[in-house]
N, C-alpha and C positions, 0 to 999 in steps of 0.2 A: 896424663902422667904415665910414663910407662913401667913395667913391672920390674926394671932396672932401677930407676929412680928411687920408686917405694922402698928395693930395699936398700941404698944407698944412706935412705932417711934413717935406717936407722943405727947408725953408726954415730949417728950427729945428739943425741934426746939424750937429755941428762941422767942419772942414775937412780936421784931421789926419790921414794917415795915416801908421799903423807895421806897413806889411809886414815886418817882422825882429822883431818883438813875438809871442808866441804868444799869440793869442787867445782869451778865454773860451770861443767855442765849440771852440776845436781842444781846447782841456784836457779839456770836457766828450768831446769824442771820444774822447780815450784812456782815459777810465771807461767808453764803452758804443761801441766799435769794432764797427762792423757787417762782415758778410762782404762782401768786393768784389764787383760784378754788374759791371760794366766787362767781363771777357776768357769773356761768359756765349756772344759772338753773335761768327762768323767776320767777318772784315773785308770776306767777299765780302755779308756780310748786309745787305737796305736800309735797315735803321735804324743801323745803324755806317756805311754810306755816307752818310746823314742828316748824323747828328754829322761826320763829316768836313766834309761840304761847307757846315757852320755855322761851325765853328772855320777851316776855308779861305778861306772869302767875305767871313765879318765882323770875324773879329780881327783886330788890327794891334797891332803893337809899339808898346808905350804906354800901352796900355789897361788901363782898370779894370774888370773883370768881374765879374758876377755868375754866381753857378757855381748852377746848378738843382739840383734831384735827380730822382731814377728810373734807369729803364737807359739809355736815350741819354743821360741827361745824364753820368751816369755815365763811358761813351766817350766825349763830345767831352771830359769835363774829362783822362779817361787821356792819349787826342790829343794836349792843349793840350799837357799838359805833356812828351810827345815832342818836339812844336815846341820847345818851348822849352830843353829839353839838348841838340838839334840843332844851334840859334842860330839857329833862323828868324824867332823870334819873341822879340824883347826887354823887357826891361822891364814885364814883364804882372803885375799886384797883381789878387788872387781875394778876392769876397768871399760866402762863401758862404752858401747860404739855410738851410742844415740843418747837424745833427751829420754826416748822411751825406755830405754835398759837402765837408765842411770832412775828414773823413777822406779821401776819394778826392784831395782838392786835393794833402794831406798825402803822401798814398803816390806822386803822379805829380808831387812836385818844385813845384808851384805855391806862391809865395810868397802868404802871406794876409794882411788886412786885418783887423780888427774892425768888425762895420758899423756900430756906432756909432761909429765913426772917418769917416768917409766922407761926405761929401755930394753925391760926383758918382760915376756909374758910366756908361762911355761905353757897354757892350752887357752884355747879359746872354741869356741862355739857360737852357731848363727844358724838361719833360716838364709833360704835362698828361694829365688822366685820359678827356677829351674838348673837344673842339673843335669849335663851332657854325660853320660854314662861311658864310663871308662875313662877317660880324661878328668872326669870330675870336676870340670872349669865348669863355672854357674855364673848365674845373672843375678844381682841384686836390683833395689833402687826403682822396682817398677812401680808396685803400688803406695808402699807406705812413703816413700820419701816427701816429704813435706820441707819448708823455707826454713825449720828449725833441725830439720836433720844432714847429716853430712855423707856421701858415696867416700868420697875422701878420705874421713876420719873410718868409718867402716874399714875399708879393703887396707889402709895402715893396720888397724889396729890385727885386724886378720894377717895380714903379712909377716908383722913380727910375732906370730905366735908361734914357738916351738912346735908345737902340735896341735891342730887344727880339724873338728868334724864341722859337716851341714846336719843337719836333721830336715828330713823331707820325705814324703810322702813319694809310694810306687809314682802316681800321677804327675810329678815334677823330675821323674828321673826316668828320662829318654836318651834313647836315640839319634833322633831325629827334633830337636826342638824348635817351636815356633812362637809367635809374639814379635812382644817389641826387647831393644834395649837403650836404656836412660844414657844418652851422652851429653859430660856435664862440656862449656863451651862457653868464651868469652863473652859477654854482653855487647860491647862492641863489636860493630861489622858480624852481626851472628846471621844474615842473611848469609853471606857470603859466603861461610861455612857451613851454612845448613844446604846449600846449593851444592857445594861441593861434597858431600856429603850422599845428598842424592843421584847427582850423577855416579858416585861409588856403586851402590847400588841399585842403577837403575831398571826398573821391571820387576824385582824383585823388593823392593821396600819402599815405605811412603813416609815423610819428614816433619814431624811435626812439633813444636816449642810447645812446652807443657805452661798451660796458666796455673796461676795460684787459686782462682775462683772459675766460676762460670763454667760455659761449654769448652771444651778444646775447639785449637781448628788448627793448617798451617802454622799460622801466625800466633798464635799462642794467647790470641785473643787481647782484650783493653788491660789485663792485669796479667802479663807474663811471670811464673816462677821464677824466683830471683833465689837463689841459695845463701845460706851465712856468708858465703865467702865470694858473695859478685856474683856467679854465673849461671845463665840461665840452661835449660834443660832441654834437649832436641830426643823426642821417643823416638829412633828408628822404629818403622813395625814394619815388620818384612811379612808379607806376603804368601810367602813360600818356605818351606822346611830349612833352615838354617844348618847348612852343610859342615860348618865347621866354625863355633866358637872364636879357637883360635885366630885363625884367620882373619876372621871381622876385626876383634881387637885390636890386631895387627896394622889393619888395613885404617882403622879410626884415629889410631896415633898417629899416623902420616901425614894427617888431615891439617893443614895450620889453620889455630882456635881453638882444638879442642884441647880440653885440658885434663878430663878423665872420663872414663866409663865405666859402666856397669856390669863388666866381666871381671870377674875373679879367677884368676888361676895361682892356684898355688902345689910344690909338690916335696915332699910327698903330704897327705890330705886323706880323709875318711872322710864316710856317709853312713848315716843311720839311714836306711828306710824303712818305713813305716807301712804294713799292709793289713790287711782282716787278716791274713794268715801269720803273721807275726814279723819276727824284725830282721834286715839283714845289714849286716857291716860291712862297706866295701874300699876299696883303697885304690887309689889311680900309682898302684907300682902294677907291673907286667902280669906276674902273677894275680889280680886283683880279687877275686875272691878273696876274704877273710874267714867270713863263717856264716852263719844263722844263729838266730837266738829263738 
């Protein structure tokens, strides 16, 4: 799906919201409740300082959120919803990217939304798996994604967010970034697309279908990942330092089969990083420096 489309979608999504409605995805939480990561990191720690000074900066009473996943996200949403039994923060509707954020919403008081209810989200916030410095395009969907979470529903619900951070660590926020990235891909004929795919990259990157169990291999082994919505999962993992984000993205959409991936770009867009030396805030506009905290 390309980053045209995304926001094309949302021009189309109704306007209603029923925060006091329990949600499709919150239902599907209570059949596969994952264990908390939230209370994993002391609060002297720089990515719980992160998530604080995300939920401190950008929220405001009123607001319609979009709740991320991972471990930061995880603590700014525990945070949030401190703020908000406190009474610092009023009025706040969540709408979450995953089964995992829509349980952490759940446990820390956060009233939800269904996002197909919604057609406006004033901020949102997320983890990313890395982060291209300066450009501030990132990769989701490498490790946590699992048959009950969505790449798709994620990078929507990021898209429409008026105002958008990552929260990540020095360690994810490079240059020069390397790994894999998750490309979601018709079930049908997915050989043929995974071939094509590799000849895209070939020398530089190796193709592999993500199982749901067991070891990986090519072939994505006897239980291929199958996502909510039909398609299965091809890891590019490149090789070699991945020159440019963009680019790949670019070059993935052209691919006929694939139907979305694992890059995000959005702009304009902030980053908290997280270091022993403290935190800095950055922006993918020109001038990019924001400041230090």
């Amino acid at each position: 799906m390309s980053s045209a489309a995304i926001h094309r979608l949302h021009f189309h999504l109704p306007v209603t919201l029923k925060p006091n409605t329990t949600p499709r995805l919150l239902r599907k939480m209570q059949a596969h409740s994952p264990s908390p990561i939230a209370c994993s990191l002391s609060e002297a720690s720089p990515l719980f300082q992160a998530a604080k000074l995300t939920v401190d900066t950008f929220v405001k009473s009123g607001m319609v959120i979009g709740l991320g996943s991972g471990q930061a996200s995880a603590i700014a949403i525990e945070y949030l919803g401190r703020q908000i039994r406190a009474g610092a923060l009023e009025h706040i509707v969540g709408i979450p990217t995953s089964v995992t954020s829509a349980s952490e919403a759940a446990k820390a008081g956060i009233p939800l939304a269904e996002f197909e209810n919604s057609s406006q989200i004033d901020f949102a916030f997320d983890d990313v798996d890395m982060i291209e410095e300066r450009t501030l395009i990132s990769v989701i969907g490498r490790r946590r994604l699992q048959g009950e979470e969505s790449v798709i529903q994620e990078k929507l619900v990021l898209s429409m967010a008026d105002q958008l951070v990552f929260m990540v660590t020095e360690n994810q926020y490079k240059c020069c970034l390397e790994g894999s990235i998750p490309v979601l891909i018709e079930s049908l004929n997915w050989m043929e697309t995974a071939e094509e795919i590799d000849d895209l990259f070939l020398g530089d990157a190796e193709v592999w279908r993500r199982p749901s169990i067991g070891q990986a291999d090519p072939l994505g082994g006897d239980f291929p990942l199958v996502t909510r919505e039909g398609h299965n999962i091809l890891d590019v993992i490149f090789t070699s330092p991945i020159p440019s984000l963009a680019e790949v993205a670019e070059s993935l959409e052209k691919v006929d089969g694939v139907v979305d991936h694992g890059v995000v770009s959005k702009f304009p867009c902030k980053a908290v990083v997280a270091s022993e030396s403290g935190l800095s805030i950055v922006d993918n506009i020109p001038t990019n420096a924001v400041g230090g905290v």
